[in-house]
C-alpha positions in Angstrom: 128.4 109.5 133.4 130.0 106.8 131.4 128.6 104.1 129.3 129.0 101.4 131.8 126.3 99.4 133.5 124.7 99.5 136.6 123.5 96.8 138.3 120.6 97.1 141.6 119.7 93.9 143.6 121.9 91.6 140.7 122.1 88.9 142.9 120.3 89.6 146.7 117.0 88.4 147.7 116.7 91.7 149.6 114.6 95.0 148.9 116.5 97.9 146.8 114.5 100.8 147.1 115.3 104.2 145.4 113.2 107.5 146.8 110.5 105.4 148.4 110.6 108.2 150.9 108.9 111.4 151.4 111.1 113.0 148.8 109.5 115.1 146.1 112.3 115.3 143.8 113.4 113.4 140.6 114.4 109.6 139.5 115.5 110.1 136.3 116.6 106.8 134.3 118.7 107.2 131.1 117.1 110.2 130.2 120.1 111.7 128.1 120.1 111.8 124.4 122.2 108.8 123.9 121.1 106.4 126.0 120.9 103.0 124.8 118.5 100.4 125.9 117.3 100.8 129.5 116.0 97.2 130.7 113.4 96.9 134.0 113.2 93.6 135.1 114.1 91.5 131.9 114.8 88.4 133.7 113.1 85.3 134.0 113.0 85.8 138.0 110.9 88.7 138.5 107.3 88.1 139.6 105.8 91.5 139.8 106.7 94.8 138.4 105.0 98.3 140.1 105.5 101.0 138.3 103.2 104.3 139.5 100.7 102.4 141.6 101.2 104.4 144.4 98.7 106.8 146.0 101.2 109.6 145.0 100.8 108.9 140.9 99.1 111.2 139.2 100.5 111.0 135.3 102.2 107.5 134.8 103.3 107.8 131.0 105.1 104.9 128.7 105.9 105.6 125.1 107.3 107.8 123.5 105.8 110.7 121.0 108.2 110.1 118.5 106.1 108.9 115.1 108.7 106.4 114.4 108.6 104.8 117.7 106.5 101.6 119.0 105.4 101.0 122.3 104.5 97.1 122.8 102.7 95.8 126.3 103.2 92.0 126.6 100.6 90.2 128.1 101.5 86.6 128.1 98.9 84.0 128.6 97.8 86.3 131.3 96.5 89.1 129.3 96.7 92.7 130.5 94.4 93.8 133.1 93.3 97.3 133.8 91.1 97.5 137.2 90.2 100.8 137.6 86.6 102.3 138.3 87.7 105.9 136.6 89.6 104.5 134.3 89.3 105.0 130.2 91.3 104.5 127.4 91.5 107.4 124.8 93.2 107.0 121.4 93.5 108.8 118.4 94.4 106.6 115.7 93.8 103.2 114.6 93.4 99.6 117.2 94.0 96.3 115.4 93.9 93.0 117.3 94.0 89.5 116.2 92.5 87.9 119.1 88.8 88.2 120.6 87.4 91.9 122.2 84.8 90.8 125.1 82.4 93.5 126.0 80.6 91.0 128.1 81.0 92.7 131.6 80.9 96.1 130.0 78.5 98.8 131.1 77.9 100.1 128.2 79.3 100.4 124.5 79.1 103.3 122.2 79.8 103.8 118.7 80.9 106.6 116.6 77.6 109.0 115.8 76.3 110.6 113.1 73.3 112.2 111.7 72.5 110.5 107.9 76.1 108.7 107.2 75.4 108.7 103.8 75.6 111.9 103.4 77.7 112.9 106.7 80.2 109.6 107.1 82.8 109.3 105.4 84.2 105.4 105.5 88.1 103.9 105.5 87.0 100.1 105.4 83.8 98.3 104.2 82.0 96.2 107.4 82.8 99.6 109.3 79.9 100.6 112.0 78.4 103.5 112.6 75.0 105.0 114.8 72.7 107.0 112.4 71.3 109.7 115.1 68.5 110.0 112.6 66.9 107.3 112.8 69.0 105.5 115.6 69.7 102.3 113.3 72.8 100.7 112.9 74.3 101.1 109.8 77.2 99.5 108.5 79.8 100.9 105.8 78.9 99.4 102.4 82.0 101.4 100.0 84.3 102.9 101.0 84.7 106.7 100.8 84.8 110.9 101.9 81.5 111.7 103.7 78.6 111.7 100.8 80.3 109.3 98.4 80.5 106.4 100.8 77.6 104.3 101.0 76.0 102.8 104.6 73.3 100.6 105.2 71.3 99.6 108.1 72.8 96.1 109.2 69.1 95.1 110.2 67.6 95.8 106.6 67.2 93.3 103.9 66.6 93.9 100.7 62.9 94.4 99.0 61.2 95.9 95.7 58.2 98.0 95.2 57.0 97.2 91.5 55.0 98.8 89.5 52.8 97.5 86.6 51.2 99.5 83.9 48.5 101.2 84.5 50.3 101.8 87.6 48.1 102.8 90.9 48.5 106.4 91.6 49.3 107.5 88.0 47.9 110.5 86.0 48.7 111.8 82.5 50.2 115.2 82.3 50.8 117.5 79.8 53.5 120.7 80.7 51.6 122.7 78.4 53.4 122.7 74.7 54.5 120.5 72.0 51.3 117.9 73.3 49.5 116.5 70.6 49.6 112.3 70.2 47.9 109.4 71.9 48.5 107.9 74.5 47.7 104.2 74.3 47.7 101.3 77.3 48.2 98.0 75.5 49.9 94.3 75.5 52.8 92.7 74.2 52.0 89.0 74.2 55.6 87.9 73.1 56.9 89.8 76.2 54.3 88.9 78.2 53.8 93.0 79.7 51.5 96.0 79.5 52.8 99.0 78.4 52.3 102.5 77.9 52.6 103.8 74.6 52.9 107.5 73.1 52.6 108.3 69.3 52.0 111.6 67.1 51.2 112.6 63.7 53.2 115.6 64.2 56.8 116.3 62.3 58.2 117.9 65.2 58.7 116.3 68.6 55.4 116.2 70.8 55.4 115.2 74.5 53.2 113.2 77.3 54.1 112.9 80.8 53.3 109.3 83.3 53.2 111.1 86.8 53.3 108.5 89.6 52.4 109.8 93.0 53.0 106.8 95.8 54.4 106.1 99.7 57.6 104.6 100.2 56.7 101.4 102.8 56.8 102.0 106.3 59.6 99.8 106.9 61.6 101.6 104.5 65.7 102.0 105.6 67.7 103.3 102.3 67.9 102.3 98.8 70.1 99.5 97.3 73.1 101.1 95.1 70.8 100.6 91.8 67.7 102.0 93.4 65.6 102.7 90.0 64.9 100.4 87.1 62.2 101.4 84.2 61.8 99.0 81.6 61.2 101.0 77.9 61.5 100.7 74.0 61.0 102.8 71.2 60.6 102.9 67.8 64.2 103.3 66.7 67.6 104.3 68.7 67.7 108.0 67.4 66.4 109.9 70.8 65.4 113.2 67.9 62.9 110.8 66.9 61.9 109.0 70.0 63.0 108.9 73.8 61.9 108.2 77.4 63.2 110.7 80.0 62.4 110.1 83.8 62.8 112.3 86.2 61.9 112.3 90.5 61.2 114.0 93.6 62.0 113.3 97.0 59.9 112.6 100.5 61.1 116.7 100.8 59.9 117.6 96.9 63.1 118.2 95.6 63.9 117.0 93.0 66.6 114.3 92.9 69.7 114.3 90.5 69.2 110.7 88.4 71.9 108.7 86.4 71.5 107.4 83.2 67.6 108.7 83.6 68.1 110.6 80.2 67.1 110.4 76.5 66.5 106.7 76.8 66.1 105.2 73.1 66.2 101.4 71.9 64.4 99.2 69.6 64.5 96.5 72.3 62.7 96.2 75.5 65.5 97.7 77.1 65.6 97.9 81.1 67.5 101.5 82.9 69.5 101.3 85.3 69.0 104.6 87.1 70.9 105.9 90.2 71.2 108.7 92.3 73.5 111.8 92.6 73.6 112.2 96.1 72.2 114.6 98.7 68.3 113.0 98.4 66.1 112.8 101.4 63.7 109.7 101.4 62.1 108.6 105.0 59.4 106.3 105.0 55.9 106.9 104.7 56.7 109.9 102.3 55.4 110.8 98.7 57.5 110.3 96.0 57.0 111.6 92.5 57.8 109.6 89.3 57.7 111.8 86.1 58.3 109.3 82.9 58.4 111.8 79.8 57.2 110.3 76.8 58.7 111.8 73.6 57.9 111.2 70.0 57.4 112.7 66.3 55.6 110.9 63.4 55.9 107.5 62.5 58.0 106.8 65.9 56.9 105.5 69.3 58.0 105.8 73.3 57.2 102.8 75.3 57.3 102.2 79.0 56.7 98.9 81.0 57.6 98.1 84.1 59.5 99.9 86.9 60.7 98.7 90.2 62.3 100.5 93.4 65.2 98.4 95.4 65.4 99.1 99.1 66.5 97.9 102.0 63.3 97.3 104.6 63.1 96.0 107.9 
């Protein structure tokens, strides 16, 4: 065929039909491996364009699979309308728009799913929605990430503290049998205006008391903020072989849960922790949680712990 062009209805007001009969064969339009730009009704005259709205149409395909290739659907100040009963849209990568998505006269709209998307969803943008099966809240992407480093939060929750104030309620001293011979002291700092626990000894070597708090996350409990732990502490001097705090926790499952910067705490300054967590913790609400603060010591030292406060988001 040459490289000439063909021209149907140019210039006639009448009909030009091609196979609009019974036929069952093949149109085929510049389907050779150099053709060039195939144009459909590019002129400012044409009205309305069919293309595979007949009965007959089973499979009516536009674009091409080629990754480098765009397909664009201009809608004018008309829009694009798709009227079909049966009729779905499925895509595999990404849909950006500009303008305004109206689900208003939808039946229904469904989001991705997953059980626990902080530890199962992984997240491409922050502001990025997901369902939580779990729990069946909304949560919305908070950092970006692989499944079980990003960070979701329920878009209904706000955030809220549990604090706790020496003697806290719930709390027992424990001692893991060895290296436990002090005093342990409840007393207050007017300057600082708090009530701490303190731990001392008369022994040379290190000697050890244990703060257990056993409490009940609230009821309208969602997740915990990014800095979920804080513990306030001092001690007599900034060597941790003479002195330290250590906290440690368990979960609403009692396991224990991997904490940051929890560890061999030592300053001679009221000194608040900033302690995260590793990842993989289960905390629902109305469950116990254990607090173990670890009070370490050796003669002429002290450990001191104040206040502590849990950030969460609640309902």
């Amino acid at each position: 065929m040459s490289g000439g062009t063909i021209n149907l209805n140019d210039n006639s007001n009448n009909d030009t039909n091609i196979n609009t009969g019974t036929s069952t064969g093949t149109v085929n339009v510049a389907t050779g491996n150099t053709a060039g730009t195939v144009n459909v009704a590019t002129g400012t005259g044409a009205q309305t364009i069919h293309v595979g709205d007949g009965l007959g149409a089973k499979t009516v395909t536009l674009g091409s699979t080629n990754t480098t290739s765009t397909t664009t659907i201009n809608g004018g100040s008309g829009g694009v309308l798709v009227n079909s009963p049966n009729w779905s849209v499925d895509a595999s990568g990404n849909i950006a728009t500009t303008g305004t998505v109206n689900f208003s006269g939808a039946k229904g709209v469904r989001l991705r799913e997953v059980a626990n998307p902080n530890v199962n969803a992984s997240c491409a943008t922050v502001n990025e929605l997901v369902m939580d099966t779990a729990t069946q809240q909304l949560m919305r992407c908070t950092g970006v990430g692989i499944a079980g480093v990003a960070t979701w939060s329920n878009v209904n929750a706000y955030a809220k503290k549990q604090s706790f104030k020496v003697e806290y309620d719930g709390s027992v001293l424990q001692a893991d049998g060895s290296n436990n011979m002090g005093t342990m002291a409840v007393d207050h700092e007017g300057a600082s205006l708090r009530n701490y626990y303190e731990w001392t000894t008369q022994q040379a070597t290190l000697q050890d008391m244990d703060v257990v708090i056993s409490f009940k996350l609230p009821m309208d409990f969602v997740s915990f903020t990014a800095l979920p732990l804080t513990v306030d502490y001092k001690t007599n001097d900034g060597v941790t072989a003479n002195n330290h705090v250590d906290v440690s926790m368990t979960d609403t499952a009692d396991v224990p849960v991997v904490l940051i910067n929890g560890s061999a705490l030592a300053n001679t300054a009221w000194t608040t922790a900033n302690i995260t967590f590793g990842g993989g913790e289960t905390f629902t609400a109305g469950g116990t949680v254990t607090l173990h603060l670890k009070l370490s010591s050796l003669t002429g030292g002290f450990a001191r712990i104040s206040d502590i406060v849990l950030n969460y988001n609640g309902r």
